[in-house]
C-alpha positions in Angstrom: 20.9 6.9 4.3 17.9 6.0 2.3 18.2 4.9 -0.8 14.9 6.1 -2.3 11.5 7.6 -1.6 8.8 5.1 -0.8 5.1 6.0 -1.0 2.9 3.4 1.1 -0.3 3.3 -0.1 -2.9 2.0 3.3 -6.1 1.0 3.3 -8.7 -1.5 2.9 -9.1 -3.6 -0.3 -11.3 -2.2 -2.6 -10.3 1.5 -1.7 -8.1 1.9 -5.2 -4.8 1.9 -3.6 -3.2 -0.1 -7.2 -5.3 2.5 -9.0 -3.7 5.0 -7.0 -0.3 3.5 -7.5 -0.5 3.0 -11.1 -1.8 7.2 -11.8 1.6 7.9 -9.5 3.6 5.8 -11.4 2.8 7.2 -14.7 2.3 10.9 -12.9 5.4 11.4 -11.1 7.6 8.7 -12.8 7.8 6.4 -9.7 8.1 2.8 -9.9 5.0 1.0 -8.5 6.1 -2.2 -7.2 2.3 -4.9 -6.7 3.6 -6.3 -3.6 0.3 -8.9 -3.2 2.3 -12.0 -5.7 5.3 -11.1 -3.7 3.3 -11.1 0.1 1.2 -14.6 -1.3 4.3 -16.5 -2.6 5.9 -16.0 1.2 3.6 -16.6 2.7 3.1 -19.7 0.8 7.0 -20.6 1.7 7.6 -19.2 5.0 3.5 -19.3 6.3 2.0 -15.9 8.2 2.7 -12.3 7.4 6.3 -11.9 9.1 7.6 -13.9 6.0 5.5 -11.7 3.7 6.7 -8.6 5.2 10.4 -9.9 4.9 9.8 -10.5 1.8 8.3 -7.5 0.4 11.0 -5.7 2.5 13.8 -7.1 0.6 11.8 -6.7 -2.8 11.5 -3.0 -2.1 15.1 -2.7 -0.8 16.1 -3.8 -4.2 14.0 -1.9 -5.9 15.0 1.0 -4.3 18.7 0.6 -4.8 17.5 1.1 -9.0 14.9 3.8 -8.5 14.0 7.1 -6.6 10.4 6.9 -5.9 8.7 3.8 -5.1 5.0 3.1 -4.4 3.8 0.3 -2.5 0.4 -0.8 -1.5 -1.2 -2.6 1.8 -4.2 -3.3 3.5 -2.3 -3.0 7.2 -4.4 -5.8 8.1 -1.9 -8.2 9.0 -0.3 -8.6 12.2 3.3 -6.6 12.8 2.5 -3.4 11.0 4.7 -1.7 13.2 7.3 -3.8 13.1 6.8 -3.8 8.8 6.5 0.0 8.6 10.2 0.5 10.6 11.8 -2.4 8.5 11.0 -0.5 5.2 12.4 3.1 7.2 15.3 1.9 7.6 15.7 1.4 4.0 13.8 4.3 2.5 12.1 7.4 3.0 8.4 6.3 4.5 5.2 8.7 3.6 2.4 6.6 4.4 -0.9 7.5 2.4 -4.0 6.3 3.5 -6.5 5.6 1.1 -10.4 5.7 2.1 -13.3 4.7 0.7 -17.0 3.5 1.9 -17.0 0.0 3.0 -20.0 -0.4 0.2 -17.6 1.0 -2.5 -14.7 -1.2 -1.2 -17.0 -4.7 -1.3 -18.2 -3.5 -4.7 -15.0 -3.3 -5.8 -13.2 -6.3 -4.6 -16.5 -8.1 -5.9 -14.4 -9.0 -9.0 -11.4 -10.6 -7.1 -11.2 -14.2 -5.6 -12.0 -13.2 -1.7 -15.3 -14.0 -0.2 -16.9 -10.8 0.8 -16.7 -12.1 4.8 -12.8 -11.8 4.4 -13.1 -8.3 2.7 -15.6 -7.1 5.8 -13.1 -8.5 8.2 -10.2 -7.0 6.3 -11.8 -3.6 5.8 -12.5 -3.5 9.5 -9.0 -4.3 10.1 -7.4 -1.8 8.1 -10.0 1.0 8.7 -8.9 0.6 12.4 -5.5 1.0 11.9 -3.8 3.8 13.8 -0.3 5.0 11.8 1.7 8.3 11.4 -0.3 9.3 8.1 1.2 12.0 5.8 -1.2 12.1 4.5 -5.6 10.8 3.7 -7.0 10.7 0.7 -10.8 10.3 0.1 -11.4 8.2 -2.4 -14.9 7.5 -2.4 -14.8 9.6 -5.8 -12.1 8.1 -7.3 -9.4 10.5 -7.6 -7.8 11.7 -11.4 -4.5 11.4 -11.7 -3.8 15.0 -11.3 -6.0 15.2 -8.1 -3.4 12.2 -6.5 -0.2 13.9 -8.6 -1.2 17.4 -6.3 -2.1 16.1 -3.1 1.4 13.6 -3.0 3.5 16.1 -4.8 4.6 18.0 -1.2 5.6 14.7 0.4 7.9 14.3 -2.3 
């Protein structure tokens, strides 16, 4: 039985998935978990994305046991998406989000963070290719208000 409700935020870096998480979190109440510090520190221990995904799994898991609705956030650009995705079903109820934006708008605003722009083209290629059961697509080229995400999540809920 799953313990809580987990809203997985796809897309490219840049798209506003955080945003996204933080106007649900203070929306609906859910807990949005950053899962990047979590993904970087395993990644740093075990080395590749299987560790990162293990441990964001278990962070989640835990998470989950103290709260109903969780929202997470990923690019899907790493290897074993799949493989991720059914890890964190097992645990929760999954509605995967994709969030969209331009690949201009995305490099313009990942232009702030620490990743050269090749690594956000090859990143944004990598997630804007990715094929998943979505629940549901938001545009985000406009960013959203919080009541504009609130209403279009609300029915997954």
């Amino acid at each position: 039985m799953a313990s809580s409700t987990l809203i997985l935020l796809v897309g490219p870096r840049g798209a506003g998935k955080s945003t996204i998480g933080r106007l649900l979190e203070a929306e609906l109440g859910a807990r949005f978990v950053e899962v990047e510090a979590i993904a970087r520190a395993a990644i740093r221990q075990a080395g590749g994305a299987r560790g990162a995904h293990d441990a964001i799994v278990a962070h989640l898991a835990a998470a989950g046991a103290e709260h109903p609705l969780l929202v997470a956030e990923t690019t899907g650009a790493a290897s074993g998406m799949a493989g991720f995705v059914a890890a964190l079903r097992a645990q929760h109820t999954v509605r995967i989000v994709r969030v969209d934006a331009s690949a201009e708008l995305c490099a313009a605003r990942s232009g702030a963070t620490d990743a050269p722009p090749g690594l956000v083209r090859e990143l944004y290629l990598r997630s804007t290719s990715l094929e998943l059961p979505w629940d549901l697509v938001l545009d985000n080229n406009r960013p959203l208000t919080a009541a504009e995400v609130a209403r279009a999540v609300a029915p997954l809920l």
